[in-house]
Each structure stands twice: as C-alpha cells, then as structure tokens.
N, C-alpha and C positions, 0 to 999 in steps of 0.2 A: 504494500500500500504506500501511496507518495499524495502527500497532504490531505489524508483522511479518505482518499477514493482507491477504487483497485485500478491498480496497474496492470497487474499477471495474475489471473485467477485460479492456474495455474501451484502457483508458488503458495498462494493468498490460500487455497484449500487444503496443501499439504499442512500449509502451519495451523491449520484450525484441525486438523485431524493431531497431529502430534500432540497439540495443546490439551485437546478432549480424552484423546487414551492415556495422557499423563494423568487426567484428573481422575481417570474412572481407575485407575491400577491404586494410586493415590486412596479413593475411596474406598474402593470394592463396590461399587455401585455401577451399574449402565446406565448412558446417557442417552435419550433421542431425539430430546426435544434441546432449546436452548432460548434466551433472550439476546439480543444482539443491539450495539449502542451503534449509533451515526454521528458523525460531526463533520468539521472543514465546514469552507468558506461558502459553498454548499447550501450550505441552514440559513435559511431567510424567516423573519417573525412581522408582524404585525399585530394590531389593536384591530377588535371587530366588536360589533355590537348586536342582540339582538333584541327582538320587541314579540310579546303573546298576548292574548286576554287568557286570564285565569279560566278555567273549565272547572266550578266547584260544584257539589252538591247539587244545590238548588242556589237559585237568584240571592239569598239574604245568605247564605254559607258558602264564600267566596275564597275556601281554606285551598292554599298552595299544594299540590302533590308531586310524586316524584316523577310522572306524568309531564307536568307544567312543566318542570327543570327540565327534563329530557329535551320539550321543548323547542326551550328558549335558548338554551344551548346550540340544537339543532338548527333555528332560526340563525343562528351567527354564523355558524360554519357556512353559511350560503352567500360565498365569496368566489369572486372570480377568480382562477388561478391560469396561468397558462398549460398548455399539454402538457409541459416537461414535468413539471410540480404535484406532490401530493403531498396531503396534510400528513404532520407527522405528532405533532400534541395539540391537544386545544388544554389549555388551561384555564379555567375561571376565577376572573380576577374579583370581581361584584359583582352584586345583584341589585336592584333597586327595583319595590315595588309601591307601585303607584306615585308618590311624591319622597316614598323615603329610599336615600338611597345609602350607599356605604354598606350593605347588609352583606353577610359573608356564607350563610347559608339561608334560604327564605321556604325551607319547607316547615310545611304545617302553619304560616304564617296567615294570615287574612289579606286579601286585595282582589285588584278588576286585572290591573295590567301588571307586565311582571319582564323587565329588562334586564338582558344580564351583558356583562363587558369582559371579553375573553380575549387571551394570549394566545392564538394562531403559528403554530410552528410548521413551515414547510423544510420537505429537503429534496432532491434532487430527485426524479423518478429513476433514472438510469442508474444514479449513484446507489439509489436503492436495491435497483435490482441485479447488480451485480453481485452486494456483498449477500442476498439471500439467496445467491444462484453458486457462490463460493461455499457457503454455510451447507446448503441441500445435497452440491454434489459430494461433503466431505461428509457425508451421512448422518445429517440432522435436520426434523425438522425447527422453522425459525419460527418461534410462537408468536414474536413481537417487533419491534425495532423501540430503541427508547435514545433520545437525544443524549449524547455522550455527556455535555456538563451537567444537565439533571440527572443521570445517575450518579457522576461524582457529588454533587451536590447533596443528593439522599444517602452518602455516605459518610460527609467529612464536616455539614455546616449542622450543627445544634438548630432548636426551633426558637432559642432567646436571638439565634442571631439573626432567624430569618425576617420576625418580628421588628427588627431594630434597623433592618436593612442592611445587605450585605452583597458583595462584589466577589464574585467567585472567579479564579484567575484557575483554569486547568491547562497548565502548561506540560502538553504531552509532546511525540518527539515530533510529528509533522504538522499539526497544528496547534491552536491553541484556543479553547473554548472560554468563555465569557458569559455568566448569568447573573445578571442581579435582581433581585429576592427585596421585596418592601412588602410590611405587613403580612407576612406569611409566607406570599407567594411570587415566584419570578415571572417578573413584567418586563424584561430586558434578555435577548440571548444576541450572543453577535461569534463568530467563527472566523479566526486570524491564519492564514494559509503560511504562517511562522510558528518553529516550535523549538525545541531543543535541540535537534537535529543538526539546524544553521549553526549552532555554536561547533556541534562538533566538527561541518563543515570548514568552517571561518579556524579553526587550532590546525586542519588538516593541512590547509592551505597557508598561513602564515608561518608555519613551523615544515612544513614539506615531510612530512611524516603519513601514514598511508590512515587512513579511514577507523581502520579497528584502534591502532594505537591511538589514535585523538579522539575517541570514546572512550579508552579504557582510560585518557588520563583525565578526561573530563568528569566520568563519575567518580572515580579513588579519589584525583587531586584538585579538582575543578572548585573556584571562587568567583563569584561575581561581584565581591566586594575587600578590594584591594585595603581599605584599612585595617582589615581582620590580620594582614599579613607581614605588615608595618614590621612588626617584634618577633616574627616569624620567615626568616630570608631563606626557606632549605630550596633543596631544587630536584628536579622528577629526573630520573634518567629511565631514559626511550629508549628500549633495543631496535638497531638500525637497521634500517631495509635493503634487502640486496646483498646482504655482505658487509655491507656499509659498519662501521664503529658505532657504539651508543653513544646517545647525544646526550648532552647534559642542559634539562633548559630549568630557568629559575621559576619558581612558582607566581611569584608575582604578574611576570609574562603572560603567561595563560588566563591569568585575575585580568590583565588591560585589557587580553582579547575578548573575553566572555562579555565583563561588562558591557561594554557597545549594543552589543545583540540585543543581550537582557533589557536595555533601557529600550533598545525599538521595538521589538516588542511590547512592552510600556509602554510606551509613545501612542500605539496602536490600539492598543486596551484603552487607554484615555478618552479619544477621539471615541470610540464607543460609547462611554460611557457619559461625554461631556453634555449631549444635548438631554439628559436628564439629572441634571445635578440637582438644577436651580429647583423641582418640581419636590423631588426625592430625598430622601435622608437616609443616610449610607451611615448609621450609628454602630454596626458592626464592624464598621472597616473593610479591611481585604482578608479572601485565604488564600493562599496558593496552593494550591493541590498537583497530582500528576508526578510522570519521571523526573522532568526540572525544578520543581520545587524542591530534592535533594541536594543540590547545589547552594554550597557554602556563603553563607551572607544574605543570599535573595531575599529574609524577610528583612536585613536592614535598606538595603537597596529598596525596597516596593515601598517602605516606609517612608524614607526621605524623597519618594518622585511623588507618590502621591499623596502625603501629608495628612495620612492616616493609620487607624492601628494596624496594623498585618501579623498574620501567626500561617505559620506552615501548617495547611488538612492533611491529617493522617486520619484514614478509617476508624470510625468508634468502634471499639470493643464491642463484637457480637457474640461473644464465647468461641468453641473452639480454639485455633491454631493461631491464637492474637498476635504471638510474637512475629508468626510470618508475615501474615497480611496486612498487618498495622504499621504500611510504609503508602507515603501518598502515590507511589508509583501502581499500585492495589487498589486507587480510587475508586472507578470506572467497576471495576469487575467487580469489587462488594456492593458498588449499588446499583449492582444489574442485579445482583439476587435480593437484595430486598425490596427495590423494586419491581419484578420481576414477579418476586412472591407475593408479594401485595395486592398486583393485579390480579393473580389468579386466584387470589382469596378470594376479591373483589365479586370478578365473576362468575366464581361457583355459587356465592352469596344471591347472587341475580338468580342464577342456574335454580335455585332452592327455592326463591319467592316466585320464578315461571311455575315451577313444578307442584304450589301449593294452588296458586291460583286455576291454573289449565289440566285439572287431573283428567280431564275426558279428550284432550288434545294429548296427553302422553299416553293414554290407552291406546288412542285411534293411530299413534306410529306406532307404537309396538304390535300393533293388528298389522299394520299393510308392512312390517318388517317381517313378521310371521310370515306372510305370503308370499313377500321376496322369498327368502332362506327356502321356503316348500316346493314353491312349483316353479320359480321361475333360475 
C-alpha cells in the first residue's frame, strides 16, 4: 500500500494472509470474517442536514421513536455524491426538535418536527474496492470498513477528552489521519497523503544509506526534537552498503532531518484544522497516536507548534496481552475490535427486536427455507 490505497494487490493479500494465520496460530482460534479501516487523502467529510414530521400515536401523542430517528437520519444521507464516492460513516452530531435544539439523543421525547445535523464521511469507491477484493481473495470475508482515525480514536482518546474537545493526530507510515471530537462527537476528519514514511525517506536520502537502514535508525535512534539531545552528543553507526565501511553519523543529525518533516506535516494538520478554531474549543489538546508518535520529542515539538497540551495515544488497557499492544503503533487495530465488536452487538440487538416484533415473518422464511432445502 503507498498513501493508504493499494498499489499491488498482489503483495497487499499475501500480507493480510501472513498477518491472519499469525493471529489465528497466536490464538488457536479460526478467523473468517474481519473489520477493515480506510484512510488517505481519499476521505472527504461534510455537514448535512435532515428534516421529518414526527409519526406518533395519535394527533395529541406526538412521542419520538426509533422509527423517527431512522428517519431523519435517512432524510440526511440524501446527498448528492459523484459515481466514484460512497458513504462511508454518517455520524450524528444533533438533533433538534421543533424549536429546541442542541439535543443529543431525542427518542421518547414529544414534538411535530424533528431535525437532525450529521457528519457524512465519504471514501473513494475504487479505493474501497480494492482493499475488500485484497481482504476476500486472502480468505476472509470483510464484514465492514470503518475510517482508520475513528478507530484509532475508539482506542486511544478517553470520553473527558472527547467532551472537552480534542485533535487526534494518527500519524501512520503513509499517511496521516486527523479527527477532531467537540462535545462527544467528531465533527472534523481530514486525511494528509504525509506520514512517517517521508522521514524515513528524507534520513535515506540525506545520509545515502539504503531504505531498511534509515528505518531501523529512525525507530531505535530517531528524535524530532533536537533539545532533548543538547546533553546527549552519542552517534549511531550504520553498517555500510556494498562492502562499503560503517559510517558513523551523530544523532543530533538525524534530530535536524526528522524535524523538518515533522513540522510539515504540522503545518498540514493546522491548515485543517484552522477554519474551525474560532467556532470550537479544543480543551483536550492534541494526541498523537500511530507508528510516529514513537518518535523521541514529538509531544514536545506538537506542543510548542500548536500551543496546546499534547500527550502520546497509547491503546487503553482492555485486558489480555497489554504489555504488547499498548504501543500507539497498535492504535488502529485495537479499535477495529472494539469497534468492530460494538457494531455487531449493535446489530444483533436490532436482529433481536426484528425477531420479537415479526415472529410470523420469521416463520414464513423458515417455511419457504424448508422448501428450498426439500424439493428444490
């Protein structure tokens, strides 16, 4: 994959089979289904709106159902998109019924009219169907797709933060995801086609060293913040390529090059984020989450660019194997399982209130399933 889309599907399916039979030897459990995250530059959002009249009772009992919600929901999503594009979250940001608005869940509530204001997330159709046609042919089916920073997000940010307003920075290796969260929920995604990657790129290239080695020296010795190293002058030796002697470079060196990057990126996140400053209150600060959030200094560097608190997201303790997983480079993949698992609470929950409601519609397919299986 090269900035969140597939390149070689190819490659793309082996490593999703290697990955899967690792977990399942791991477990002892078989896999065959999966949740699968999207991002890059890709992910377009917007604000939409919809409008219903209540359908209650009778005329004087004008009580909200789930019904209604479904909806006015459904009234929003009826947006124009072009061919290429398919929705990928809707999120509900408010409700407002009749003259009150600000309301955050409006069932059981009394009214006529009943408005709600949602987070529209698209992603690419093609980019989509390539990574469930990677997933399929390496023998799984994809139950979902879910935006790659809300599941880092359902992983690394608390609910005081999301409340208070918060700036999620998932800085993975080809791009880099952006969600900010007011009042609960995220009203903002934005997808930066820069990630960690370039830095290792930019060490390969200023130091003439090949690829692998300006990763390996980027995660062991890698800083983006050169005061950290002021009292600290050592220096990394690179076994040389070709034959070639090892080189001896100063660590400070690698601190000038990183930085740069680091801050453009920054730069980029900013500009995202600027045309809702004035509206929004970011009382949380920043996280950075993702594989570059490992990288020595970056909460003091995000701090003094954007002149807010910052703390590195590491996954919350869900029990199990904490010590492993509880690195932000693990974001993304712990919160495709609990979000993941969630949904399909969700909808078994639905599954359960179909099945109380329609018991003579669950007869009548198990009747014409009988018939299938018999005669035909």
């Amino acid at each position: 994959m090269r900035k969140g889309v597939v390149v070689n599907i190819e490659a793309t399916l082996k490593s999703v089979a290697a990955a899967v039979e690792a977990a399942e030897l791991m477990s002892g459990r078989a896999v065959d289904g999966c949740w699968a995250s999207i991002g890059g530059n890709n992910i377009e959002g917007l604000i939409s709106r919809g409008v219903v009249a209540v359908n209650g009772k009778s005329r004087e009992n004008r009580e909200i159902s789930q019904k209604d919600v479904e909806r006015v929901l459904e009234a929003a999503r009826a947006v124009d998109f072009s061919m290429d594009r398919q929705i990928l979250e809707v999120i509900p940001l408010a409700y407002k019924v009749d003259n009150q608005s600000g309301i955050r869940n409006p069932l059981d509530m009394i009214g006529v009219r009943l408005e709600s204001e949602v987070h529209i997330i698209t992603c690419s159709m093609t980019s989509a169907q390539n990574l469930v046609t990677c997933v399929n042919r390496a023998g799984l089916h994809v139950n979902g797709l879910i935006l790659q920073s809300l599941a880092a997000g359902r992983a690394v940010l608390t609910e005081e933060e999301k409340e208070l307003g918060v700036v999620l920075i998932d800085l993975g290796g080809g791009t880099t995801g952006v969600l900010g969260y007011s009042q609960g929920t995220p009203f903002l995604q934005a997808g930066i086609p820069a990630g960690s990657s370039q830095v290792t790129s930019d060490i390969s290239i200023v130091k003439g060293v090949s690829l692998e080695a300006a990763e390996k020296i980027k995660v062991t010795a890698g800083c983006c913040w050169p005061p950290l190293l002021q009292d600290n002058p050592e220096d990394i030796l690179v076994p040389g390529s070709g034959g070639r002697a090892p080189l001896t470079i100063p660590r400070i060196q690698v601190a000038q090059i990183i930085q740069p990057r680091i801050v453009e990126i920054f730069d980029m996140v900013r500009e995202k984020i600027a045309p809702h400053t004035e509206k929004r209150v970011f009382g949380g600060g920043v996280v950075i989450t993702g594989g570059g959030a490992n990288l020595l200094g970056i909460a003091d560097l995000a701090a003094e660019f954007f002149k807010m608190p910052v703390r590195v997201g590491s996954p919350l303790s869900t029990g199990g194997l904490a010590a492993d997983y509880c690195n932000p480079s693990f974001a993304t993949a712990v919160g495709l399982v609990l979000e993941g698992g969630a949904r399909e609470n969700e909808s078994g929950d639905h599954k359960k209130k179909a099945d109380i409601r329609l018991p003579e519609f669950n007869f009548i397919r198990r009747f014409f399933d009988w018939i299938k299986r018999e005669f035909f």
